[in-house]
C-alpha positions in Angstrom: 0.0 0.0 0.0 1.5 2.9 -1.0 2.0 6.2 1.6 0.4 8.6 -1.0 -2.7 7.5 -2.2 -4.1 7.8 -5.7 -6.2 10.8 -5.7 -9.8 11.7 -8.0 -9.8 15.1 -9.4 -14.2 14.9 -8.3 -14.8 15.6 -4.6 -17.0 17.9 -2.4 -17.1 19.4 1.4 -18.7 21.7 3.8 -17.5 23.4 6.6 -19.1 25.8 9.0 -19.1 27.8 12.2 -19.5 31.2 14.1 -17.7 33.5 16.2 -19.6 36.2 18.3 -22.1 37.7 15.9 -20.6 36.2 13.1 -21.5 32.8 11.1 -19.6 31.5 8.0 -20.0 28.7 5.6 -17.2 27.1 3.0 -18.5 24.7 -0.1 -16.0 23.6 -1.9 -16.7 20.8 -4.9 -13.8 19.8 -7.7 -14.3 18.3 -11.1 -11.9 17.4 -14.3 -9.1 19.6 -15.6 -6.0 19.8 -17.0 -4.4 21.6 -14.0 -5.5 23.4 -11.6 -8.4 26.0 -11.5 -9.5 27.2 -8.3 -12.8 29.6 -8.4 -13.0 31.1 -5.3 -16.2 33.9 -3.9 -16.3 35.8 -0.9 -18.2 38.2 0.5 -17.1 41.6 0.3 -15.2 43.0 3.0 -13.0 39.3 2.9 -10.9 39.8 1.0 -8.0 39.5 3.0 -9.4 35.6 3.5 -9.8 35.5 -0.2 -6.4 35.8 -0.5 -5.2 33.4 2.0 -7.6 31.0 1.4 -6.5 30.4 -3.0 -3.0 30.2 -1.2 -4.1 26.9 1.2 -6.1 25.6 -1.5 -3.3 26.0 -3.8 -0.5 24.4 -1.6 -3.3 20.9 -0.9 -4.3 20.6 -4.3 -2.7 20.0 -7.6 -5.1 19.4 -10.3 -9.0 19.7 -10.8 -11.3 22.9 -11.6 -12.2 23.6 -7.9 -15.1 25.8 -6.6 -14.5 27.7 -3.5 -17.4 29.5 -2.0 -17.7 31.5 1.5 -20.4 33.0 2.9 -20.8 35.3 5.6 -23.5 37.0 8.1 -23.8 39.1 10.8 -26.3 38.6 13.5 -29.1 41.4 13.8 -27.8 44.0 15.9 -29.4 47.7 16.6 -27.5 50.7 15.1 -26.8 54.1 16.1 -28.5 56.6 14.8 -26.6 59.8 14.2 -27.5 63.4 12.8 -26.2 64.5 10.1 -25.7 67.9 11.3 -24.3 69.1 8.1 -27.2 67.8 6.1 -29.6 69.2 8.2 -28.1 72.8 8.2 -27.8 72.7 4.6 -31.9 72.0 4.3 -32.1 74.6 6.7 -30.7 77.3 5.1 -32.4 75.7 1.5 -35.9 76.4 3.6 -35.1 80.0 4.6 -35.3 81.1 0.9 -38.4 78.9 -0.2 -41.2 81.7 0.2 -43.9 80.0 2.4 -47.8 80.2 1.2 -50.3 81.0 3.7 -51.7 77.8 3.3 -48.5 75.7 4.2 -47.3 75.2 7.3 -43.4 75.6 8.3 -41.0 72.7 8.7 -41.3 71.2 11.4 -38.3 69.0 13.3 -39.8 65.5 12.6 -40.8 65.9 8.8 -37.2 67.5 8.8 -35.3 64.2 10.6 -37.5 62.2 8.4 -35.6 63.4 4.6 -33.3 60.7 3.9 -30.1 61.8 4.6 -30.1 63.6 7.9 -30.8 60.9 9.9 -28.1 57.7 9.4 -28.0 54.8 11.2 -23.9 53.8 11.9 -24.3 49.5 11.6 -21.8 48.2 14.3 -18.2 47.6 13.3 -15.8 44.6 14.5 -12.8 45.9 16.2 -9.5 45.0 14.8 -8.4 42.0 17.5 -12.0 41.1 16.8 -11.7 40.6 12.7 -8.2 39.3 12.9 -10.0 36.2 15.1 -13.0 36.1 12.7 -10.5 35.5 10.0 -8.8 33.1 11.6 -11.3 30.9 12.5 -12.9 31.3 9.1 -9.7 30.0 7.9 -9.5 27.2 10.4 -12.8 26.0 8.8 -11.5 26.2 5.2 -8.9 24.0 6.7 -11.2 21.2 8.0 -13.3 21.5 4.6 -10.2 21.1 2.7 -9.5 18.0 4.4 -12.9 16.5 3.9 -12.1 17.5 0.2 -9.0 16.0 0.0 -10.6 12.4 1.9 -13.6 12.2 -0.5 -10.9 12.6 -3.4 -8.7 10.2 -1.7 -11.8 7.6 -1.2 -13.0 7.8 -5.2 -9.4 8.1 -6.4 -8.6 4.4 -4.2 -12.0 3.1 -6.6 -10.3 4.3 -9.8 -7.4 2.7 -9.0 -8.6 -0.5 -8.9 -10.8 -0.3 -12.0 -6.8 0.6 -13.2 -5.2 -2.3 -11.8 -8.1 -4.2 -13.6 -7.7 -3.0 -17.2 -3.7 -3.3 -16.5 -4.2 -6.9 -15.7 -6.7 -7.5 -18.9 -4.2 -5.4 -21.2 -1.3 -7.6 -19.9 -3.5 -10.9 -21.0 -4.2 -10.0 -23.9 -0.5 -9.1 -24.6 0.2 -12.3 -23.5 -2.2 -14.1 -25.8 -0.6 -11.9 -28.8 2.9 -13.0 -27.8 1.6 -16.6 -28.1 -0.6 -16.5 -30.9 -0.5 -19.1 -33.2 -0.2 -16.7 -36.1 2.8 -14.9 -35.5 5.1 -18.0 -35.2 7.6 -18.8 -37.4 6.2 -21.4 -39.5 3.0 -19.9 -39.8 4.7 -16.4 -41.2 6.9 -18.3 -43.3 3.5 -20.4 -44.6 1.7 -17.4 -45.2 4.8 -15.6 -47.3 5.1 -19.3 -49.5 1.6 -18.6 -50.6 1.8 -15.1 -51.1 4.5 -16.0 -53.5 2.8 -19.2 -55.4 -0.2 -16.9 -55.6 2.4 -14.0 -57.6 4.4 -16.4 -59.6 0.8 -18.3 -60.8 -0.3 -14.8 -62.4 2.8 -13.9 -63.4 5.7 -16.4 -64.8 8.1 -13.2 -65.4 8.2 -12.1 -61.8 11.6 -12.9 -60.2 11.0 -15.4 -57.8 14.4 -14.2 -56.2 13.6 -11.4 -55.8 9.9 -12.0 -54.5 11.3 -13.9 -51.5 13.6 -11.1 -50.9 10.4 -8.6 -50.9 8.4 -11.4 -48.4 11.6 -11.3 -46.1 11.8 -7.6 -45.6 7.9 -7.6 -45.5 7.9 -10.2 -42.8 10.6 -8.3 -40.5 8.4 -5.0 -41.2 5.1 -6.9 -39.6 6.8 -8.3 -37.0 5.6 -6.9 -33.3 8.2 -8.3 -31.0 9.0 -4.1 -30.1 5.1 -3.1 -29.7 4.9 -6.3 -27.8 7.8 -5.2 -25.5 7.2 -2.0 -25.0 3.3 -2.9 -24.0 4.3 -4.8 -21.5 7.0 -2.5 -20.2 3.9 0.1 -20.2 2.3 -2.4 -18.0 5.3 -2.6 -15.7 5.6 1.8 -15.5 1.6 1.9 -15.2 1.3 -0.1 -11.8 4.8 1.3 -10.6 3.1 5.2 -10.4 -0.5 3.8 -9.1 1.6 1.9 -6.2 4.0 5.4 -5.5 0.3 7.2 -5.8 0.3 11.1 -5.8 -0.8 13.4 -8.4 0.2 11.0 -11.4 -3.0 11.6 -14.0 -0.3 13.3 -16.2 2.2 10.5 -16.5 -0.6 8.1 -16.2 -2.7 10.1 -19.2 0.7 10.2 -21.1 1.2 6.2 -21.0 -2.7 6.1 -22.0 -1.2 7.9 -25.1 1.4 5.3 -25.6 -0.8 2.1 -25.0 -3.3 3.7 -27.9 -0.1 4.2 -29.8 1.4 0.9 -30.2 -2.2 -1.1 -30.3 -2.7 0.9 -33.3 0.7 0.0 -34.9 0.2 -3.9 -33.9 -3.3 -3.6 -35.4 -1.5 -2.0 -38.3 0.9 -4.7 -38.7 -1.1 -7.7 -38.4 -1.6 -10.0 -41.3 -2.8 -12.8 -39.6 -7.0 -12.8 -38.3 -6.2 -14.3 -34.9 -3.8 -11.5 -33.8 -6.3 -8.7 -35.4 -8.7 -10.1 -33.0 -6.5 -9.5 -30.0 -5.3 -6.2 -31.3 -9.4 -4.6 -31.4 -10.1 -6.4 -27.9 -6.4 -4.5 -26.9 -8.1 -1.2 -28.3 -10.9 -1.6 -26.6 -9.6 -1.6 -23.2 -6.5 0.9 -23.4 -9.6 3.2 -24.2 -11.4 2.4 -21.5 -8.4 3.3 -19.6 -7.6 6.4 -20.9 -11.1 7.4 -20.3 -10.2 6.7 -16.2 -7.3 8.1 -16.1 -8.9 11.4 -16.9 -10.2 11.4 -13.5 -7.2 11.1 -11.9 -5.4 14.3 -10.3 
């Protein structure tokens, strides 16, 4: 079992909590991506947490597209309410040169604190020792969310790895069934290249028959797969090596998916024989499935 485990790039978490009026929220949720892409919200006026919390996320985690949302309220709390002196004398002085008519009456104080504008209510502000500790424990939750992130992607990345191991060990069979297919022995090559060469001298006598076994030689050695043989299996061999070491391997692993689709399409390529085309498609068909896995992997 390896110290590092194999990791998904899919995961989700929740963290919350509350400090004196305060209560807070992190989501965080990850899917697919070629590196890593953190999208990260906060409320204004956290900015300072917005900041620190795209550096922890980016120090944990080192591929995915990764949602980061925080969310933040204050409790109800009663304001104070404050003239606006300046205001008010300014609407003052404004009134003295409006000519009144007989049938109005004059300002009076209420209808005058009542104009929006003269009277504010101040909302209550955190003192500085206080925010500094609302922004630390915000930050201690993004921690613990974090962790729950990194343990669901732990959990689904230990399932892909298996369905790995699985298509490893079925791509090794059938590499091991291509090896010993009957059709890429030597006396069945060299039967198939003495017919190929009746067949040409029977529709034409003034072909160099030579010179036509010559032709089938080099033929032969070009369709042989002995190297896309070898280096499948040393694929194999590099494959389970980086799912054992674990860590953020979905690069290397996505680039031997590359390779594996690489050489099954040059055996295919090569074979002349009906048996071994067989094993090539059913080779295809898993080294697909995969590459399609490894996609998840971070």
């Amino acid at each position: 079992m390896s110290l590092t485990a194999v990791a998904s790039m899919t995961g989700f978490a929740r963290a919350r909590g509350n400090l004196g009026p305060w209560a807070y929220a992190w989501e965080l949720k990850s899917v697919n991506a070629k590196g890593l892409d953190l999208r990260l919200r906060a409320p204004p006026g956290f900015d300072g947490v917005e900041i620190k919390a795209r550096a922890a996320a980016s120090a944990r985690l080192a591929r995915g597209s990764v949602f980061i949302n925080l969310t933040a309220k204050r409790a109800e709390a009663e304001g104070t309410a404050r003239v606006n002196r300046a205001a008010l004398d300014r609407l003052l002085a404004a009134l003295d040169d409006v000519p009144l008519h007989a049938s109005l009456r004059p300002a009076s104080l209420d209808g005058l604190l009542a104009i929006r504008g003269v009277v504010e209510v101040v909302e209550p502000e955190d003192e500085e020792a206080q925010r500094a500790a609302l922004e630390a424990s915000i930050l201690a939750a993004l921690d613990l969310a974090l962790d729950d992130l990194l343990s669901s992607r732990r959990g689904e990345g230990a399932v892909l790895a298996a369905v790995l191991q699985e298509r490893l060990t079925k791509i090794g069979a059938l590499v091991a069934q291509a090896d010993a297919a009957p059709g890429r022995q030597p006396e069945a090559v060299r039967q198939r290249l003495a017919q190929q060469v009746a067949r040409l001298l029977e529709a034409s006598e003034a072909l160099d028959p030579a010179r036509l076994h010559q032709e089938a030689v080099l033929l032969a050695v070009k369709a042989d797969i002995r190297e896309e043989l070898d280096r499948l299996k040393a694929h194999v061999a590099s494959a389970r090596k980086l799912l054992a070491d674990g860590g953020p391997i979905g690069r290397r692993l996505d680039f031997l998916a590359q390779e594996f689709s690489r050489e099954t399409n040059t055996l295919c390529a090569k074979s002349n024989d009906a048996g071994l085309t067989a094993i090539g498609l059913d080779l295809k068909i898993e080294v697909e499935q995969l590459r399609e896995q490894v996609q998840n992997i971070e």
